[in-house]
C-alpha positions in Angstrom: 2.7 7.6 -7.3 -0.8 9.0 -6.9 -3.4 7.8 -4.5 -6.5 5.9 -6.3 -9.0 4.8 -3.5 -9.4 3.9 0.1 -11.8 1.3 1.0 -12.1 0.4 5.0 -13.6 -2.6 5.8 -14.7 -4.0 10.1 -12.5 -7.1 11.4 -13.5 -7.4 14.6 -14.9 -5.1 17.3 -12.0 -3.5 18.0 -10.1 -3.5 14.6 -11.1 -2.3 11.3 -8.9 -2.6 8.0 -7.9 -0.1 5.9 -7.2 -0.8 1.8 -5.4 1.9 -0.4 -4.5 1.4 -4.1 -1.6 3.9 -5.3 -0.9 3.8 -9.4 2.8 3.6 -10.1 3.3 5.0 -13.4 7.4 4.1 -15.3 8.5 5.0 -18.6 10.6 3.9 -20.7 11.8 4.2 -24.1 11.3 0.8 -25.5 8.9 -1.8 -24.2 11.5 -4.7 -23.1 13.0 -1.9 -20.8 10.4 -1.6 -19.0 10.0 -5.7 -18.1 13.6 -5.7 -15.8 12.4 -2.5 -13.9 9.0 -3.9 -13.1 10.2 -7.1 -11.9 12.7 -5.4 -9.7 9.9 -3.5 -8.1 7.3 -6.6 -7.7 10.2 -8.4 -6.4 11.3 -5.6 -3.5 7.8 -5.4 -3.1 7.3 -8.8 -2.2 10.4 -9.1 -0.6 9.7 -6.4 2.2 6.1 -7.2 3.0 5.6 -4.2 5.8 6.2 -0.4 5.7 7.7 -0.7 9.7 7.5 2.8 10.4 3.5 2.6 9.8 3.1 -1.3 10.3 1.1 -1.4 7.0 1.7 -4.3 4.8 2.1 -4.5 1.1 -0.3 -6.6 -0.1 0.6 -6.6 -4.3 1.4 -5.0 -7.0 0.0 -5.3 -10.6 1.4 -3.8 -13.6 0.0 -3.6 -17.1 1.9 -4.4 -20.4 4.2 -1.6 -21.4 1.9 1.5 -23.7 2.3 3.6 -26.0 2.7 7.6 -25.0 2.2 10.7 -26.7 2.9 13.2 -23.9 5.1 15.9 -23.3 7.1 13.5 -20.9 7.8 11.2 -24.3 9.4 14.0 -26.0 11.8 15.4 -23.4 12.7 12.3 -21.9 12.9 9.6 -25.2 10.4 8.1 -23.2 7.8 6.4 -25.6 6.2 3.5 -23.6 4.5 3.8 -19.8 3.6 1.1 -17.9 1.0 1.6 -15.4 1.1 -0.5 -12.0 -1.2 -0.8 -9.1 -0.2 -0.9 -5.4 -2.2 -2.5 -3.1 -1.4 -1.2 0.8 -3.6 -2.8 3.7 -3.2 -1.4 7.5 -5.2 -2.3 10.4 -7.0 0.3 12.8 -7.9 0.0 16.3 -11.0 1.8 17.6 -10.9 4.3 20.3 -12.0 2.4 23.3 -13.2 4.0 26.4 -10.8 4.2 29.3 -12.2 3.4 32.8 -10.2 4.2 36.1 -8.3 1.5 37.7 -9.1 -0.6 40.5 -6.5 1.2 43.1 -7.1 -1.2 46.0 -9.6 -5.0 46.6 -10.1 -5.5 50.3 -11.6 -8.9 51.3 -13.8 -9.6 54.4 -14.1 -13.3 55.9 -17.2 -13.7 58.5 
């Protein structure tokens, strides 16, 4: 997985939403072997939704058709094809707000 971009966009006053995109590279060493692999993944993807331990959600993933390679990963791992994906994350941010003391005590007065 490597990161791609970040792009943070303002909700509301007191939120503001945060957009990564992460490219998923597999390789495989025909095309059709890459299709089952790919679908697993979109599927889990789908599946799960939310990363809990961060809250973000996982919005999609996109995948191109299976390539051609002619890298040094091709010949040591029979490897011929790649298929590149992209992985669309989206978390929300709260602003720091400014804390103010607390009311410790009201008293009331009746004339």
């Amino acid at each position: 997985m490597r990161f791609i971009t970040e792009s943070r966009t303002d909700e509301t006053a007191y939120h503001y939403r945060i957009e990564r995109d992460y490219q998923v590279i597999y390789y495989s060493a025909t095309p059709q072997a890459a299709f089952p692999v790919t679908d697993a993944l979109s599927n889990a993807i789908y599946d799960v939704q939310r990363i809990v331990a961060t809250g973000s959600r996982l919005n999609a993933l996109n995948y191109t058709q299976p390539m051609r390679t002619d890298t040094d990963k091709a010949s040591t791992t029979n490897a011929g094809y790649a298929t590149l994906g992209v992985l669309r994350i989206t978390s929300r941010q709260s602003r720091t707000q400014q804390s103010y003391p607390l009311i410790q005590n009201v008293n009331s007065r009746f004339a």
